[in-house]
mmJSON file of the N, C-alpha and C atoms, coordinates in Angstrom:
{"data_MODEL":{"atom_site":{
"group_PDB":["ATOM","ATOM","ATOM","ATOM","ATOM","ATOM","ATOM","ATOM","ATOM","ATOM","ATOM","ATOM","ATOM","ATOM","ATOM","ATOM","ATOM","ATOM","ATOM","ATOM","ATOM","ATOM","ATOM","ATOM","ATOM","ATOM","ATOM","ATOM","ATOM","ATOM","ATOM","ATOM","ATOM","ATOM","ATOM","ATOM","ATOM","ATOM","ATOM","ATOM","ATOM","ATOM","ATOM","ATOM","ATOM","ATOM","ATOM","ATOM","ATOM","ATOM","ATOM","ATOM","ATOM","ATOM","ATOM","ATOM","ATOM","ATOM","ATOM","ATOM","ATOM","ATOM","ATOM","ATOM","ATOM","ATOM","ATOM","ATOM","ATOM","ATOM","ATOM","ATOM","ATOM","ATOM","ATOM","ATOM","ATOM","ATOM","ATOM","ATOM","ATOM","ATOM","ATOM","ATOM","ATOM","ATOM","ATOM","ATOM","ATOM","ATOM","ATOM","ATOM","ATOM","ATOM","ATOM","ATOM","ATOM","ATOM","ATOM","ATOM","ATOM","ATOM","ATOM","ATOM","ATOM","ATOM","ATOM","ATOM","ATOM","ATOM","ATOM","ATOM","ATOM","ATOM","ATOM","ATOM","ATOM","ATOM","ATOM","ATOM","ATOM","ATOM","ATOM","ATOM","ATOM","ATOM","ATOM","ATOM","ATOM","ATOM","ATOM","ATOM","ATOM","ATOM","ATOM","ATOM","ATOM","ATOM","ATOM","ATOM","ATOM","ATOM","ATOM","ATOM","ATOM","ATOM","ATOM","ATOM","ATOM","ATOM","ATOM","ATOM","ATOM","ATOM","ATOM","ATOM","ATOM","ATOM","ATOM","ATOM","ATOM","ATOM","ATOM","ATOM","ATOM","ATOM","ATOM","ATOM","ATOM","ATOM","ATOM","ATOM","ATOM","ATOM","ATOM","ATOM","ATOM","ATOM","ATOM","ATOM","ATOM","ATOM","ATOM","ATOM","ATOM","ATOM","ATOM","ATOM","ATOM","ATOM","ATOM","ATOM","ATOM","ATOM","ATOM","ATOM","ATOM","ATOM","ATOM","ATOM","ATOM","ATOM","ATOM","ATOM","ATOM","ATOM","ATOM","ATOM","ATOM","ATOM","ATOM","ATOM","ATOM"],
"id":[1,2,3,4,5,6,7,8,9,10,11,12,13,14,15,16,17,18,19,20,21,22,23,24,25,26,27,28,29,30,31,32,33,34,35,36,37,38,39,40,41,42,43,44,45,46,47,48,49,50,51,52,53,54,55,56,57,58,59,60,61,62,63,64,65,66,67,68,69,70,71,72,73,74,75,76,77,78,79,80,81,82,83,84,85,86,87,88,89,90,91,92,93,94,95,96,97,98,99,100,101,102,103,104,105,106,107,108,109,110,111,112,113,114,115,116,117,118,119,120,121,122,123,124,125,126,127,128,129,130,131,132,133,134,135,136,137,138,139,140,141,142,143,144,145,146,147,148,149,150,151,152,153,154,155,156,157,158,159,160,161,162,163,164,165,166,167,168,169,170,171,172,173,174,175,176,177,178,179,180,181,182,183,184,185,186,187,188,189,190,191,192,193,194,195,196,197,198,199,200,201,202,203,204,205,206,207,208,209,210,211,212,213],
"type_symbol":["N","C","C","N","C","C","N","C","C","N","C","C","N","C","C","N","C","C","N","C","C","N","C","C","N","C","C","N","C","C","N","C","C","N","C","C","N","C","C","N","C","C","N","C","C","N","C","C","N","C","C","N","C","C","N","C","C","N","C","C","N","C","C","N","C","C","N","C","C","N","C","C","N","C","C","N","C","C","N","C","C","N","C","C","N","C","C","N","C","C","N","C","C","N","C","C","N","C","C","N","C","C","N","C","C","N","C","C","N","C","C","N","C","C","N","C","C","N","C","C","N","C","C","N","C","C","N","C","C","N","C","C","N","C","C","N","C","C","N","C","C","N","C","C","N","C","C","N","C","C","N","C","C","N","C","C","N","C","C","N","C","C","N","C","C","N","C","C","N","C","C","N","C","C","N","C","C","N","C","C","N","C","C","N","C","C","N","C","C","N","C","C","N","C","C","N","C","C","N","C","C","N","C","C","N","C","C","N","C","C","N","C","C"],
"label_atom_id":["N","CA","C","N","CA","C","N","CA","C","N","CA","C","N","CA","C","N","CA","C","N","CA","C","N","CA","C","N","CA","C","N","CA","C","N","CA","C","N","CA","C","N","CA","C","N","CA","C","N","CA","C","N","CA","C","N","CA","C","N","CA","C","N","CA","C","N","CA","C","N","CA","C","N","CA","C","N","CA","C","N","CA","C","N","CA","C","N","CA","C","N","CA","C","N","CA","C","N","CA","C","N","CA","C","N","CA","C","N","CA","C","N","CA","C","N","CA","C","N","CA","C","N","CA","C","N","CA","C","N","CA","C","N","CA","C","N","CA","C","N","CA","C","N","CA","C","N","CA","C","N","CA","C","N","CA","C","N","CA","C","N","CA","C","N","CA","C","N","CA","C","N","CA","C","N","CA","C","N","CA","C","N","CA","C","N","CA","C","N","CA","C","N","CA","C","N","CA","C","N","CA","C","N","CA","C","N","CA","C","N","CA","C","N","CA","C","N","CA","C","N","CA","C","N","CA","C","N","CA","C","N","CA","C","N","CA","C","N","CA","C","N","CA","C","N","CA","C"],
"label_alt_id":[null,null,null,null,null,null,null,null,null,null,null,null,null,null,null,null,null,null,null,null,null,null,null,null,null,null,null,null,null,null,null,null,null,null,null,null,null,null,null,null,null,null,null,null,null,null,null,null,null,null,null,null,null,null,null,null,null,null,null,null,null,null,null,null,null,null,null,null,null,null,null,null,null,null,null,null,null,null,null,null,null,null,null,null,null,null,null,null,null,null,null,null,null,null,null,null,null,null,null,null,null,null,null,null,null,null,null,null,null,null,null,null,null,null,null,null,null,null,null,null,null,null,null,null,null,null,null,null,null,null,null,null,null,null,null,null,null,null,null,null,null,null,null,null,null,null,null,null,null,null,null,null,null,null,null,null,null,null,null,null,null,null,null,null,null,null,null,null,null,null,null,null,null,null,null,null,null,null,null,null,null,null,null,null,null,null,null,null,null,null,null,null,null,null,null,null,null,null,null,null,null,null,null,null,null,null,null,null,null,null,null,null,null],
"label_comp_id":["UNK","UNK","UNK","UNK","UNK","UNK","UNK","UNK","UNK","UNK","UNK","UNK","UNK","UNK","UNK","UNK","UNK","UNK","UNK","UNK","UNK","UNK","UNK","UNK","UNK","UNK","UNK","UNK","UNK","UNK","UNK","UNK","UNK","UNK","UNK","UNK","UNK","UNK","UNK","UNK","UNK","UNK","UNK","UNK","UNK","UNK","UNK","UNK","UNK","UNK","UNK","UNK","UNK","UNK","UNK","UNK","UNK","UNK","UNK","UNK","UNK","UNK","UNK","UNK","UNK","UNK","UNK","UNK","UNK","UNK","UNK","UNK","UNK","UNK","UNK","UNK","UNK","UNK","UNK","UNK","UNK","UNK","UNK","UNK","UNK","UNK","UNK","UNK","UNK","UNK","UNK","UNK","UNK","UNK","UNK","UNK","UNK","UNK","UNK","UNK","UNK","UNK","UNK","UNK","UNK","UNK","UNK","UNK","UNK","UNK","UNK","UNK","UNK","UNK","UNK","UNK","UNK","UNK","UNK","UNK","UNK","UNK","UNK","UNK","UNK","UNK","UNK","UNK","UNK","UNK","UNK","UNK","UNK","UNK","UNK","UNK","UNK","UNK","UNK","UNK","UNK","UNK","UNK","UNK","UNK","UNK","UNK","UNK","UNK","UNK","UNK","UNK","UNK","UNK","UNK","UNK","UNK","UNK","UNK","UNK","UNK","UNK","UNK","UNK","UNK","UNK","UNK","UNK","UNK","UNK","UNK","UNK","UNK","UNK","UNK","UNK","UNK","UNK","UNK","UNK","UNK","UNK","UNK","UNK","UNK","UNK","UNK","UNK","UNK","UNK","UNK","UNK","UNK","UNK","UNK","UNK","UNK","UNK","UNK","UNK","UNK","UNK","UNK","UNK","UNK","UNK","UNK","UNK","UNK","UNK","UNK","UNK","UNK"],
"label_asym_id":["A","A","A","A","A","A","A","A","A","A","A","A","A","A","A","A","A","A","A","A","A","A","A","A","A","A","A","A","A","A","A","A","A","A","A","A","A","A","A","A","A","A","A","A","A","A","A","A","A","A","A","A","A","A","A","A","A","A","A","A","A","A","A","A","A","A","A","A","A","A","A","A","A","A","A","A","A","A","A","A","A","A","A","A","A","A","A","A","A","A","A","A","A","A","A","A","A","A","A","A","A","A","A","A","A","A","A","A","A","A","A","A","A","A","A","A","A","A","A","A","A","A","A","A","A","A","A","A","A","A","A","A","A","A","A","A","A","A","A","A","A","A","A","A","A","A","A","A","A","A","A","A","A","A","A","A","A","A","A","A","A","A","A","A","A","A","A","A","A","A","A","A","A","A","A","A","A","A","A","A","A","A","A","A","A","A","A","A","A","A","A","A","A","A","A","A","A","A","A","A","A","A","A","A","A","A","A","A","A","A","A","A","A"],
"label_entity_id":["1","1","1","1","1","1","1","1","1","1","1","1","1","1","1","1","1","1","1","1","1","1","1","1","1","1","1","1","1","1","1","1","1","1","1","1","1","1","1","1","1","1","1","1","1","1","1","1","1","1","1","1","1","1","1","1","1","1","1","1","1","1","1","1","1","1","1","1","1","1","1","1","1","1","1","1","1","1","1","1","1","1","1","1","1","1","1","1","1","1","1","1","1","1","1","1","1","1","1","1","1","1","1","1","1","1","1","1","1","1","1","1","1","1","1","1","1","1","1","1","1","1","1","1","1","1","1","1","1","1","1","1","1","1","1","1","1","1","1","1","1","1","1","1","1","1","1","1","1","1","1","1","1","1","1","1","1","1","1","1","1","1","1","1","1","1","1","1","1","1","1","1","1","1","1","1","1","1","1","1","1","1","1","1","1","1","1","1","1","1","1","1","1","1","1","1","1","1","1","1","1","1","1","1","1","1","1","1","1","1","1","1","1"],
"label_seq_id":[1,1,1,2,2,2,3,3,3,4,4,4,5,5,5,6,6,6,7,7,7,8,8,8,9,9,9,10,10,10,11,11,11,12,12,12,13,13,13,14,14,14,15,15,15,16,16,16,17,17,17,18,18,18,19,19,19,20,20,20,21,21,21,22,22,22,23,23,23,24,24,24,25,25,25,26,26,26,27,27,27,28,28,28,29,29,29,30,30,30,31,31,31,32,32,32,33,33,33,34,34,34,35,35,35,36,36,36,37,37,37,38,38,38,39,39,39,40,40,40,41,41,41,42,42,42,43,43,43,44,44,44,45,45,45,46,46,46,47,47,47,48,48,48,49,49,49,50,50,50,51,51,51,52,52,52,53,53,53,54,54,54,55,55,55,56,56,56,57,57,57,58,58,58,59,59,59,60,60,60,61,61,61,62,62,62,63,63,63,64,64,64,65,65,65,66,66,66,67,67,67,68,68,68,69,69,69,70,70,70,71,71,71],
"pdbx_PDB_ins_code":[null,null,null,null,null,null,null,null,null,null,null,null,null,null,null,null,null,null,null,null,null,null,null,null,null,null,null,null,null,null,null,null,null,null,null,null,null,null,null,null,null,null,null,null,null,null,null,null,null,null,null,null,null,null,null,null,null,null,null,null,null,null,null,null,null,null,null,null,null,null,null,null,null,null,null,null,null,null,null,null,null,null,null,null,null,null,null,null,null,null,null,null,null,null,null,null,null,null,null,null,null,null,null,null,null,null,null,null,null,null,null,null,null,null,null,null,null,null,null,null,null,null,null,null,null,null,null,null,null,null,null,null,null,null,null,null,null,null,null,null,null,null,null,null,null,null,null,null,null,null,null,null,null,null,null,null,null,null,null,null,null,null,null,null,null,null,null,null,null,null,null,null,null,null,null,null,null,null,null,null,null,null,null,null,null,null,null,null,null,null,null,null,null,null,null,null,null,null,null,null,null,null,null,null,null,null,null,null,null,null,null,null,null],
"Cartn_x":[-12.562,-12.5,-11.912,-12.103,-11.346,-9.642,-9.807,-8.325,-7.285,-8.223,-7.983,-7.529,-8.462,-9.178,-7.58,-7.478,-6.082,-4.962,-4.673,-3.372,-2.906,-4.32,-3.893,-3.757,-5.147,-5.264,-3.117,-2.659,-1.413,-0.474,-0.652,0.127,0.025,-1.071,-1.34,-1.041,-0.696,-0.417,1.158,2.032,3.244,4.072,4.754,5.979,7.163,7.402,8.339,8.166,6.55,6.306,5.67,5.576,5.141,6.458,7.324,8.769,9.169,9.58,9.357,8.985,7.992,6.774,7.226,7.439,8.159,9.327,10.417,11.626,11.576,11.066,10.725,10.028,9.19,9.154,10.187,10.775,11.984,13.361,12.967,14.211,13.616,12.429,11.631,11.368,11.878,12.087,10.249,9.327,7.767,7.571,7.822,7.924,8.729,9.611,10.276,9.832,10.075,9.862,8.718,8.232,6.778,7.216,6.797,6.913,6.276,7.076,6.587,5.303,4.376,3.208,2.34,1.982,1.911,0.099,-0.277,-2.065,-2.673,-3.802,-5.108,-5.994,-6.421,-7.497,-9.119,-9.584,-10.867,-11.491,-12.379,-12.741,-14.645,-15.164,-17.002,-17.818,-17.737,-18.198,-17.597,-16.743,-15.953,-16.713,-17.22,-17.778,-16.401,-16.422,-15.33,-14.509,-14.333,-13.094,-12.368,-13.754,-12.796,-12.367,-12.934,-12.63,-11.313,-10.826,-9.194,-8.472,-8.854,-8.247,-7.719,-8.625,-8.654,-7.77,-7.989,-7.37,-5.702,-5.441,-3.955,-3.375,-4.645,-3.473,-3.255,-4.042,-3.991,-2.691,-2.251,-1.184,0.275,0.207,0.968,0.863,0.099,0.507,2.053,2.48,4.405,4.815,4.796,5.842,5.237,4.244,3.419,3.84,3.876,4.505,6.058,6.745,8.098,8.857,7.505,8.334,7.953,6.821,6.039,7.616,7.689,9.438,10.331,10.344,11.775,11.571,9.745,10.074,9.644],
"Cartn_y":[8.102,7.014,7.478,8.67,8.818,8.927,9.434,10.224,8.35,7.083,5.723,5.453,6.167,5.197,6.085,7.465,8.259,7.681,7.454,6.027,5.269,4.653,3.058,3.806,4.242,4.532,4.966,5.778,6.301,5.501,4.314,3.432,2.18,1.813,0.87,1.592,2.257,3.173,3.53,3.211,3.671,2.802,1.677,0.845,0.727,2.255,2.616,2.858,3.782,4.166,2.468,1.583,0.282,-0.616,-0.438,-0.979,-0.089,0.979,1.731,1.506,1.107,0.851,-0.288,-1.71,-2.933,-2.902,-1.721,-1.692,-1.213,-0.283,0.316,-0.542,-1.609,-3.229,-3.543,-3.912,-4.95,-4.113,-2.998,-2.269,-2.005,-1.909,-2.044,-3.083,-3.21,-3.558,-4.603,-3.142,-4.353,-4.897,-4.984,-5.879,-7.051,-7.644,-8.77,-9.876,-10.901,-12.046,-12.126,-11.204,-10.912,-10.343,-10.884,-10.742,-9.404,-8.122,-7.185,-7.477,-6.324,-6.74,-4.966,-5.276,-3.758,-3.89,-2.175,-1.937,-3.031,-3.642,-3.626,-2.452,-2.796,-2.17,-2.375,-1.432,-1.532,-1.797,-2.778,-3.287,-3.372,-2.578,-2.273,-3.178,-4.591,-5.751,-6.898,-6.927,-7.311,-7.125,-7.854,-7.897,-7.493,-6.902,-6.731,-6.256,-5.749,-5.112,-3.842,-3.197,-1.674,-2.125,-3.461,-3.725,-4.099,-5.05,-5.637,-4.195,-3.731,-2.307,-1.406,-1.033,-0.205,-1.209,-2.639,-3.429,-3.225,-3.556,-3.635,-2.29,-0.68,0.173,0.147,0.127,-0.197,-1.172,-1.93,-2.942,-2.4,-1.482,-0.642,0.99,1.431,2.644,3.039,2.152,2.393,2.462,1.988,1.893,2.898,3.054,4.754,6.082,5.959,7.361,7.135,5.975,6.321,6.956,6.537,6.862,8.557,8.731,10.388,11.201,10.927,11.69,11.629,10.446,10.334,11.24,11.308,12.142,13.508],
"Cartn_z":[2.383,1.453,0.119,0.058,-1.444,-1.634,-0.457,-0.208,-0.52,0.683,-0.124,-0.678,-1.681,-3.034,-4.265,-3.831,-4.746,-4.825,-3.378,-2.691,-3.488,-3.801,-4.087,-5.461,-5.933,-7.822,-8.074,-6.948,-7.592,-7.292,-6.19,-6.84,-7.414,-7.851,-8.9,-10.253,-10.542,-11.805,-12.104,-10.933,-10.946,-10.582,-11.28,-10.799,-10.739,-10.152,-9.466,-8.152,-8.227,-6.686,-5.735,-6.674,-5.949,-5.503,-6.418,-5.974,-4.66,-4.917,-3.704,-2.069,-2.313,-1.279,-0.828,-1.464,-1.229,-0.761,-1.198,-0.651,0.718,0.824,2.457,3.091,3.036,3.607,3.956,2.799,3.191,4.129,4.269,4.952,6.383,6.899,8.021,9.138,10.475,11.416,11.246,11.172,11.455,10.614,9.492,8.418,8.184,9.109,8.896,9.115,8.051,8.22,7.314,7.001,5.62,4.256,3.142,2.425,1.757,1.088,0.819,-0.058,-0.028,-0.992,-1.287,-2.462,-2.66,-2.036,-2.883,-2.356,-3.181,-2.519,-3.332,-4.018,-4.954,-5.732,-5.344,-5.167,-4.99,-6.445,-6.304,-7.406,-7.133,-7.856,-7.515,-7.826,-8.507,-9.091,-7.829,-6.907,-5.951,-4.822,-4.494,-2.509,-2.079,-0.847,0.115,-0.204,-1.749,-2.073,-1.26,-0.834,-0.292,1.154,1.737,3.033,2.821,1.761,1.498,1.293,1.063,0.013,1.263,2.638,3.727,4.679,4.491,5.815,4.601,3.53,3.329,3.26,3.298,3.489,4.853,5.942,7.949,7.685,7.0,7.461,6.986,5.709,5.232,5.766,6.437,7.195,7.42,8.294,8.64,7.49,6.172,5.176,4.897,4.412,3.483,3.883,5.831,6.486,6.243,6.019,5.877,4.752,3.151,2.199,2.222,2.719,2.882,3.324,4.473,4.768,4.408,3.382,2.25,1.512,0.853,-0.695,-0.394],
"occupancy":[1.0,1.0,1.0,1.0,1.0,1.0,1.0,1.0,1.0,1.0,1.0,1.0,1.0,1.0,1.0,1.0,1.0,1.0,1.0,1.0,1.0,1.0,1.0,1.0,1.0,1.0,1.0,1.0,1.0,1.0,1.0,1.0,1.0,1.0,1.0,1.0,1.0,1.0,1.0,1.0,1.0,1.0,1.0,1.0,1.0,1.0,1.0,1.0,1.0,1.0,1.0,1.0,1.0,1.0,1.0,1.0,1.0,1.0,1.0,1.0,1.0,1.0,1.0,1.0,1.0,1.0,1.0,1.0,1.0,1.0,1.0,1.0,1.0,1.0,1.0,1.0,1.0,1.0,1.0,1.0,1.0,1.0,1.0,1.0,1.0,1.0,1.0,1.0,1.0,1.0,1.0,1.0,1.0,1.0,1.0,1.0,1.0,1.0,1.0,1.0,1.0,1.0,1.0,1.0,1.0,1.0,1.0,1.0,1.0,1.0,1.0,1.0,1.0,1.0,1.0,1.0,1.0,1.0,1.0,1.0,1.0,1.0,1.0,1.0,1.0,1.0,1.0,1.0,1.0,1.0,1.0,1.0,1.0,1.0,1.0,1.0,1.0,1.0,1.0,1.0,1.0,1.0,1.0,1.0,1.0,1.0,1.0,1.0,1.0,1.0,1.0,1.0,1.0,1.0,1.0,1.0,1.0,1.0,1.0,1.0,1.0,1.0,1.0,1.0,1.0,1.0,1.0,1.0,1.0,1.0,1.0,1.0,1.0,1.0,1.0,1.0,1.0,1.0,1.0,1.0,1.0,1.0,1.0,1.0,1.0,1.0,1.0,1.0,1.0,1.0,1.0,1.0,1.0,1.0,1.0,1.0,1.0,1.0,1.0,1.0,1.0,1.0,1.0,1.0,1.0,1.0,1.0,1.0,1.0,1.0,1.0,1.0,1.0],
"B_iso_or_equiv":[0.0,0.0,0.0,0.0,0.0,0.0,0.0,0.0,0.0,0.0,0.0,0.0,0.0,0.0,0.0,0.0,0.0,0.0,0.0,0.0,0.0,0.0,0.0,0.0,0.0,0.0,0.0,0.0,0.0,0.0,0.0,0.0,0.0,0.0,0.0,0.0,0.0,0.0,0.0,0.0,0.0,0.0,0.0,0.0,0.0,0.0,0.0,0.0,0.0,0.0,0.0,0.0,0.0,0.0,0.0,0.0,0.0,0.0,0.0,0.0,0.0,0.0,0.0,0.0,0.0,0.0,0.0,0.0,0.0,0.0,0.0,0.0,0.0,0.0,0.0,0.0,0.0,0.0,0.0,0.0,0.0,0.0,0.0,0.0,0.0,0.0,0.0,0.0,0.0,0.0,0.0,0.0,0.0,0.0,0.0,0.0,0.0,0.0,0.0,0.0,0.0,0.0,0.0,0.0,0.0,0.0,0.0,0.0,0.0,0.0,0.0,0.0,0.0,0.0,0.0,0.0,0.0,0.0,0.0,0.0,0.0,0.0,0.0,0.0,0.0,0.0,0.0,0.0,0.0,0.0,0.0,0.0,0.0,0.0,0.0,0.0,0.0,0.0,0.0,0.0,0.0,0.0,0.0,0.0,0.0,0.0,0.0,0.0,0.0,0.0,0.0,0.0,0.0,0.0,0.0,0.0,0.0,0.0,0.0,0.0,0.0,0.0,0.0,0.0,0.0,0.0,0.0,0.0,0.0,0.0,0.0,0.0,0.0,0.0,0.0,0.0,0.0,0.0,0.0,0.0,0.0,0.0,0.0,0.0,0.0,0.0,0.0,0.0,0.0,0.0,0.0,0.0,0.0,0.0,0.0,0.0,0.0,0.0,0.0,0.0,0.0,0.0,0.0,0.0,0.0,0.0,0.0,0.0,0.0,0.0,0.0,0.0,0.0],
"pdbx_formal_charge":[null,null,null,null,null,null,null,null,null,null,null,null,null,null,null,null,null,null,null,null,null,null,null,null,null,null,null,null,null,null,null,null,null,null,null,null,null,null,null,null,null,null,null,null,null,null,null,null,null,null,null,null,null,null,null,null,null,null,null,null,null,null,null,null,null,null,null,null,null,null,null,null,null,null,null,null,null,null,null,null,null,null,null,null,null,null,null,null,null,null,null,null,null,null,null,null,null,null,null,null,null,null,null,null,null,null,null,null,null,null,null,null,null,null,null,null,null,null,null,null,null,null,null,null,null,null,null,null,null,null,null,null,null,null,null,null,null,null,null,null,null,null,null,null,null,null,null,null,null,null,null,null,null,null,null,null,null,null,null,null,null,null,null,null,null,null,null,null,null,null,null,null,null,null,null,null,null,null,null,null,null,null,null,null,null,null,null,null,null,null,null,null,null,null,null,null,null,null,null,null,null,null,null,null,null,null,null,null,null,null,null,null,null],
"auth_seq_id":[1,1,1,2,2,2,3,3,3,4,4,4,5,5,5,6,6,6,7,7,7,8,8,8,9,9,9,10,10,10,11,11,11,12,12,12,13,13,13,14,14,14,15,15,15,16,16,16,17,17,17,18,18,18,19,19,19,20,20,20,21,21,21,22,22,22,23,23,23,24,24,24,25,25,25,26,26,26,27,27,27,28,28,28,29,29,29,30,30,30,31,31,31,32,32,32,33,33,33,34,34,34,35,35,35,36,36,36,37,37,37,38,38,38,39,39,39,40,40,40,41,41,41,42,42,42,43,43,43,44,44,44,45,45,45,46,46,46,47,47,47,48,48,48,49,49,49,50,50,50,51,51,51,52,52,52,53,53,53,54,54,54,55,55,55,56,56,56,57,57,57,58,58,58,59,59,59,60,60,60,61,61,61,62,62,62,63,63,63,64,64,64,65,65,65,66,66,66,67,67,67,68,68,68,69,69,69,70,70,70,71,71,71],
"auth_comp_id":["UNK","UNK","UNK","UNK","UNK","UNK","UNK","UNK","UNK","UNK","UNK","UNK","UNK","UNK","UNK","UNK","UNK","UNK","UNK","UNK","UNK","UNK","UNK","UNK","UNK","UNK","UNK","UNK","UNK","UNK","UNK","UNK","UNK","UNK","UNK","UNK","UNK","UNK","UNK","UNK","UNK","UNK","UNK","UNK","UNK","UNK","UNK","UNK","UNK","UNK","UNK","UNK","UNK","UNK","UNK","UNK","UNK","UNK","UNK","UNK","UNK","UNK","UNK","UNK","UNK","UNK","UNK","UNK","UNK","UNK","UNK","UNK","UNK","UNK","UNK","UNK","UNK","UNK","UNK","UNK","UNK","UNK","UNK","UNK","UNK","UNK","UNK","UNK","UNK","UNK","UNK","UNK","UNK","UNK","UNK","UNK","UNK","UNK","UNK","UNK","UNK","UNK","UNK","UNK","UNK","UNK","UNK","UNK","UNK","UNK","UNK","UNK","UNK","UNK","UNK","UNK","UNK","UNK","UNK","UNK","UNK","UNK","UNK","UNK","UNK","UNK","UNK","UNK","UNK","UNK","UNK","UNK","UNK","UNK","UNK","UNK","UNK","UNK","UNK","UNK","UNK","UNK","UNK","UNK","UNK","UNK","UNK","UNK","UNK","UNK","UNK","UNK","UNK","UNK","UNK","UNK","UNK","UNK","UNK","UNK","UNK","UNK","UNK","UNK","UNK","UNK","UNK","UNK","UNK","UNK","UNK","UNK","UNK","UNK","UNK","UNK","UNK","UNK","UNK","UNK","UNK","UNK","UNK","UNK","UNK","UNK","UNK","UNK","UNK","UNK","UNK","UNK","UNK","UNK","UNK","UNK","UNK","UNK","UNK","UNK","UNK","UNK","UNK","UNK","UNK","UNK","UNK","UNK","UNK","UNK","UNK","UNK","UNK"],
"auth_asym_id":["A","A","A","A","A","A","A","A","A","A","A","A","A","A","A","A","A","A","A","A","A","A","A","A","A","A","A","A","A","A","A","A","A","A","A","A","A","A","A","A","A","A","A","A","A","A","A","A","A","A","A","A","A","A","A","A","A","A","A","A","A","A","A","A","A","A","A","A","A","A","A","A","A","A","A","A","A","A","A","A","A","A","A","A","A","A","A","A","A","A","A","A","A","A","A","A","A","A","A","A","A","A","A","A","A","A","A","A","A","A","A","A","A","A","A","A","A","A","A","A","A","A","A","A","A","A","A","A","A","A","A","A","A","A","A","A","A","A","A","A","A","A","A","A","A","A","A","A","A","A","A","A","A","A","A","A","A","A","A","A","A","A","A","A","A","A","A","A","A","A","A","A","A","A","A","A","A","A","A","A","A","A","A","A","A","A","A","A","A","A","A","A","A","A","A","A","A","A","A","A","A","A","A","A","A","A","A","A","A","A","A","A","A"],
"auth_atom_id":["N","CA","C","N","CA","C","N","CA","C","N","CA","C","N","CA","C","N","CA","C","N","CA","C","N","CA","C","N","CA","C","N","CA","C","N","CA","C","N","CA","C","N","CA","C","N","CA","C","N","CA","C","N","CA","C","N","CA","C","N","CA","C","N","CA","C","N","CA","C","N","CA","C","N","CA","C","N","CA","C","N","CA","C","N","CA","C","N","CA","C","N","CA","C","N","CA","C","N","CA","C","N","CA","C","N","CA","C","N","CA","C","N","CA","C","N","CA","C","N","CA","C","N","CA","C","N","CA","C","N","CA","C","N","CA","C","N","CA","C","N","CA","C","N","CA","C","N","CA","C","N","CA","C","N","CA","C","N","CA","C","N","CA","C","N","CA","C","N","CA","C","N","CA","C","N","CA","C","N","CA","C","N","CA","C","N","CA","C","N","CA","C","N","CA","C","N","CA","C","N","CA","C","N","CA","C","N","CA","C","N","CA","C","N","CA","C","N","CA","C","N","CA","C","N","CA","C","N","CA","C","N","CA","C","N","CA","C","N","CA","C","N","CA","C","N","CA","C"],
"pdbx_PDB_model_num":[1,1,1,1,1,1,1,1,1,1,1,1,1,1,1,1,1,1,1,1,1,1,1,1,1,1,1,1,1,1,1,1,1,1,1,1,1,1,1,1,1,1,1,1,1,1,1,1,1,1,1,1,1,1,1,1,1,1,1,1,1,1,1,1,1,1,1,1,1,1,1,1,1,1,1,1,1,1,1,1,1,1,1,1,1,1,1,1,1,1,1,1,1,1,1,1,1,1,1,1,1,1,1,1,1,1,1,1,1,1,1,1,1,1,1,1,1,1,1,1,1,1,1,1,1,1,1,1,1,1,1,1,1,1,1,1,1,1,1,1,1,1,1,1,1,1,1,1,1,1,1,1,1,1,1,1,1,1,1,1,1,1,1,1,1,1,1,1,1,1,1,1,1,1,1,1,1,1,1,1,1,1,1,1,1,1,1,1,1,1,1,1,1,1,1,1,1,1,1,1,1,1,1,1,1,1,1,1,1,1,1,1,1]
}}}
């Protein structure tokens, strides 16, 4: 969960590395027809937050390992 929780913290902090992340969407075969969308934030005042937070990085996995071998 932390390793998560670094993910998102580094790219909610960086909008370049979130543009990024959206572009490798939009250049991705399983991603068509969906609109890019960056991480959620886990938020501790938030019911369900780390569940949105864990289910949108599971849906972003493919784009996350693609930019990993770009950079």
């Amino acid at each position: 969960m932390t390793k998560a929780q670094t993910l998102v913290e580094f790219f909610s902090r960086s909008t370049q590395s979130t543009e990024a992340l959206k572009d490798q969407q939009a250049a991705m075969n399983h991603y068509a027809g969906k609109a890019p969308v960056g991480v959620i934030v886990n938020v501790v005042t938030r019911w369900w937050s780390i569940w949105y937070m864990c289910n949108r990085l599971l849906h972003l996995r493919n784009a996350l390992r693609a930019l990993e071998q770009d950079g």
